[in-house]
C-alpha positions in Angstrom: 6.2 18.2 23.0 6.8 16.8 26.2 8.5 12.9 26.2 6.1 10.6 26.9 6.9 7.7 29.2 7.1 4.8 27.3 8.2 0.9 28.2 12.3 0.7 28.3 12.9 -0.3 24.7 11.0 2.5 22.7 11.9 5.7 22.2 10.0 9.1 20.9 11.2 12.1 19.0 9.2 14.8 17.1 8.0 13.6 13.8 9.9 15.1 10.6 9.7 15.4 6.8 11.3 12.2 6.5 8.9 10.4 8.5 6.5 10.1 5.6 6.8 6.3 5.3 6.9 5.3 8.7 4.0 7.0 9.5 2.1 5.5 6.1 3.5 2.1 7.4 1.9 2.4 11.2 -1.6 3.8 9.5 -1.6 1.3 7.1 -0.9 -1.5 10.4 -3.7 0.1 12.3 -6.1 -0.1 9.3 -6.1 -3.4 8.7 -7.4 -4.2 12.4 -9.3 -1.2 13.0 -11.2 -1.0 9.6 -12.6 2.6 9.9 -12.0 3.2 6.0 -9.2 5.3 6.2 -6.1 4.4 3.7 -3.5 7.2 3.3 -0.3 6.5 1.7 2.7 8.3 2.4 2.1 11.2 0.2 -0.6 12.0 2.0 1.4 11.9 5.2 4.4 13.7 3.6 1.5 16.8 3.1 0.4 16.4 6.3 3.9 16.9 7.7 4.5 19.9 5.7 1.2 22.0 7.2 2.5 25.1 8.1 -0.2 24.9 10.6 1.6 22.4 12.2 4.4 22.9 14.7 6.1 19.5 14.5 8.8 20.3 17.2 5.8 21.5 19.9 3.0 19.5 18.5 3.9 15.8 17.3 5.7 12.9 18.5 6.7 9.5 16.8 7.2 6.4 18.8 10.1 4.1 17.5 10.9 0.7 18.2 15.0 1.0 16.5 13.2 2.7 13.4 9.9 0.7 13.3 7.1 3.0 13.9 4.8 2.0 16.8 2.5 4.8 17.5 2.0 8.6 16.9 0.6 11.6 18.1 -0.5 15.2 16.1 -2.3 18.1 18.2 -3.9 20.6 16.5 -4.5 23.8 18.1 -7.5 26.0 16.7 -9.1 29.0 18.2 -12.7 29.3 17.9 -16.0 31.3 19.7 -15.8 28.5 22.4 -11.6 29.5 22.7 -9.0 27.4 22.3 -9.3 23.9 21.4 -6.1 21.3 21.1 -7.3 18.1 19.1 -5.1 15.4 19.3 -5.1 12.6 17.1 -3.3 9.2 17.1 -2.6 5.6 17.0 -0.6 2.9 18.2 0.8 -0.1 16.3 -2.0 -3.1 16.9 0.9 -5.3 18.2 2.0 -2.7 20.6 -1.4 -1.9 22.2 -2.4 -2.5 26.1 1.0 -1.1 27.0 0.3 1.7 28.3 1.6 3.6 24.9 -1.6 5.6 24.2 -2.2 6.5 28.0 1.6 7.9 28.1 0.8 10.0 24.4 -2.4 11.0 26.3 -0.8 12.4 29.3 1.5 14.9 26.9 -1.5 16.1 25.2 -3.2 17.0 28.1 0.0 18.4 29.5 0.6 20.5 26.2 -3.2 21.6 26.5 -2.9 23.0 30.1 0.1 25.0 28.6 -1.6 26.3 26.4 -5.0 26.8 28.0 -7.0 25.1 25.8 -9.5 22.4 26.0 -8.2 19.0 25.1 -10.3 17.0 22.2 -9.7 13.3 21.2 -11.0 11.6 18.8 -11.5 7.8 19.2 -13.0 5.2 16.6 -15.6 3.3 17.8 -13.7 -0.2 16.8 
């Protein structure tokens, strides 16, 4: 995945097995203010991370404050009668929002997309 552009004192990488707890941690953060009933711990982010279907290095990004997590990004890619579909999902830290984080994890999905020629999907919650 490409590096997003991020504010001076964050930094990304590709998301790894280890990465279980952080990502739990940041879920569990963007919960608690965006309420859309969705509580997974970090076995159930540990199973994400070991999808198969999933090519972390290409296809995921984590964004670190030092080691705090403060957002994420996963694209999916699925082929389908209507061709090639990328589905990117997300979320930044609530205390890290209106920084221009999500527009930057954005900008590489749609990149990655156009490399792949597929037609980007996001999903957004309605909070």
């Amino acid at each position: 995945m490409h590096a997003p552009v991020l504010p001076s004192q964050l930094h990304s990488r590709p998301m790894r097995a280890d990465d279980a707890a952080r990502w739990a941690e940041l879920l569990a953060a963007a919960e608690e203010v965006d309420r859309r009933g969705e509580n997974y711990d970090a076995q159930d982010c540990a199973d994400e991370l070991a999808d198969p279907e999933v090519d972390l290095e290409r296809n995921s990004c984590i964004v670190l404050d030092g080691e705090r997590p403060v957002a994420y990004q996963v694209l999916h890619l699925r082929e389908g009668v209507e061709g090639r579909r990328l589905f990117a999902e997300g979320t930044v830290h609530p205390a890290h929002r209106r920084r221009g984080i999500g527009s930057a994890l954005l900008a590489v999905a749609r990149r990655r997309a156009e490399e792949l020629s597929a037609t980007l999907t996001v999903r957004v919650a309605e909070s």
